[in-house]
Kinemage of the C-alpha trace (Angstrom):
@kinemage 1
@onewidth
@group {chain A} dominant
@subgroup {mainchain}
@vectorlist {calphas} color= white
{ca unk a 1} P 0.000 0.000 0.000
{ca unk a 2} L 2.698 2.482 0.701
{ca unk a 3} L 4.925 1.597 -2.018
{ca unk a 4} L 1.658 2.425 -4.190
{ca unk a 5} L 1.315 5.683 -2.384
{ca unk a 6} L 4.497 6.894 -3.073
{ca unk a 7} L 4.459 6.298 -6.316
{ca unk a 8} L 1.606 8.162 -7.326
{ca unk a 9} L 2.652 11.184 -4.872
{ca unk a 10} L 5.756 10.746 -6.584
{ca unk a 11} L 4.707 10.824 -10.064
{ca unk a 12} L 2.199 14.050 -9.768
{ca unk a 13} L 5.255 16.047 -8.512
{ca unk a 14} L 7.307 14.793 -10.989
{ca unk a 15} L 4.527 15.398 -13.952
{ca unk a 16} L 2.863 18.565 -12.523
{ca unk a 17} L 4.613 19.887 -9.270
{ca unk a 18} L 2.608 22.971 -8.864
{ca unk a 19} L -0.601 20.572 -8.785
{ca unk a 20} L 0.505 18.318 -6.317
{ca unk a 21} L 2.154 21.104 -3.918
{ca unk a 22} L -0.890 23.118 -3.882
{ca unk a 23} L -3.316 18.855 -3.717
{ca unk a 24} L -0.779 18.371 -0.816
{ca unk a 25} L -1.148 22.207 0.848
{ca unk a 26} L -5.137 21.723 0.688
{ca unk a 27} L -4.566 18.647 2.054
{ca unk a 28} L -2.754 19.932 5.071
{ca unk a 29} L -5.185 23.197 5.271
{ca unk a 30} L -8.108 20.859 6.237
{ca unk a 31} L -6.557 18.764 7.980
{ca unk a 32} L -5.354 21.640 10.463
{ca unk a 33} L -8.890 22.680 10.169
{ca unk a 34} L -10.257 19.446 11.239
{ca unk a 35} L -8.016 19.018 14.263
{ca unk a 36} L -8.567 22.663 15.447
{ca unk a 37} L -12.105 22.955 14.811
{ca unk a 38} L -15.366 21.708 16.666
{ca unk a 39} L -17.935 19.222 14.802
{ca unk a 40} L -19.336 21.506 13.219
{ca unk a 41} L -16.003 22.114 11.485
{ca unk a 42} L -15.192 18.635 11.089
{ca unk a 43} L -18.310 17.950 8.643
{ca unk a 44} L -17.462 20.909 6.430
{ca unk a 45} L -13.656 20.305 5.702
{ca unk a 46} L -14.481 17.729 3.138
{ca unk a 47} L -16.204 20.106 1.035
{ca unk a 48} L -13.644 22.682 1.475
{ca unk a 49} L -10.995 20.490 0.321
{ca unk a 50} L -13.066 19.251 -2.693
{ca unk a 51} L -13.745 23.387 -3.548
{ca unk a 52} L -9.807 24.351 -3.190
{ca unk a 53} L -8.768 20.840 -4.778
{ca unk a 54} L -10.907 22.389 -8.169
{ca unk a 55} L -10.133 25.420 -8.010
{ca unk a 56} L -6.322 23.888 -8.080
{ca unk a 57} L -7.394 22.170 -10.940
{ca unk a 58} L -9.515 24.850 -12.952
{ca unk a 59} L -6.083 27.787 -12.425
{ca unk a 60} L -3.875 24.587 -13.937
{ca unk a 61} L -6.101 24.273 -16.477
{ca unk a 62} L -6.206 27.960 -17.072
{ca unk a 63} L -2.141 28.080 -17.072
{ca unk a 64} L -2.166 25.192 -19.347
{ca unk a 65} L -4.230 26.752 -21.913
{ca unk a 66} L -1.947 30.248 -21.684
{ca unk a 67} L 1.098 27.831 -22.053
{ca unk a 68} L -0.607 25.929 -25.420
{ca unk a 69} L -1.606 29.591 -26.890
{ca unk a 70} L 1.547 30.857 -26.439
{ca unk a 71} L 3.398 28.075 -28.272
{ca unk a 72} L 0.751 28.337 -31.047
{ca unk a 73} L 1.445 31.829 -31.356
{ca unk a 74} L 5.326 31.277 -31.075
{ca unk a 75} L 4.769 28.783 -33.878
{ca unk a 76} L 2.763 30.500 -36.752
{ca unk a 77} L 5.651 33.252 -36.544
C-alpha cells in the first residue's frame, strides 16, 4: 500500500509539481482545520478540500491553456 502511495505522490510532482504542492497544501489546510475545529467544522472540511482541490485544478487548467496559446502563437511566426 505504501509503495503504491508513493508512487503516485511521486509521479504528480514529478509530472505537474505545482498541482501536487498546492493537492498536498489543501490537504494539510483541512486537515489543520479538522483538528482545530469543533464538529461543526469537522463535517465541512471535506467540502472545502473538494472546492480548493478544483479550483487547483480549474487555475492549472487555465495556465495550461496560456502555455498551449503561447506556443501556437510562437509557432505561426
Amino acid at each position: 500500500m505504501f509503495r503504491t502511495i508513493w508512487s503516485t505522490v511521486y509521479g504528480l510532482l514529478v509530472d505537474d509539481g505545482q498541482l501536487a504542492i498546492g493537492a498536498l497544501a489543501a490537504l494539510a489546510v483541512t486537515w489543520l482545520l479538522a483538528a482545530a475545529g469543533g464538529d461543526r467544522t469537522q463535517q465541512i472540511v471535506g467540502w472545502a478540500l473538494l472546492a480548493m482541490v478544483l479550483v487547483l485544478v480549474v487555475l492549472n487548467l487555465y495556465r495550461a491553456g496560456l502555455v498551449a496559446r503561447a506556443r501556437v502563437s510562437s509557432a505561426q511566426r
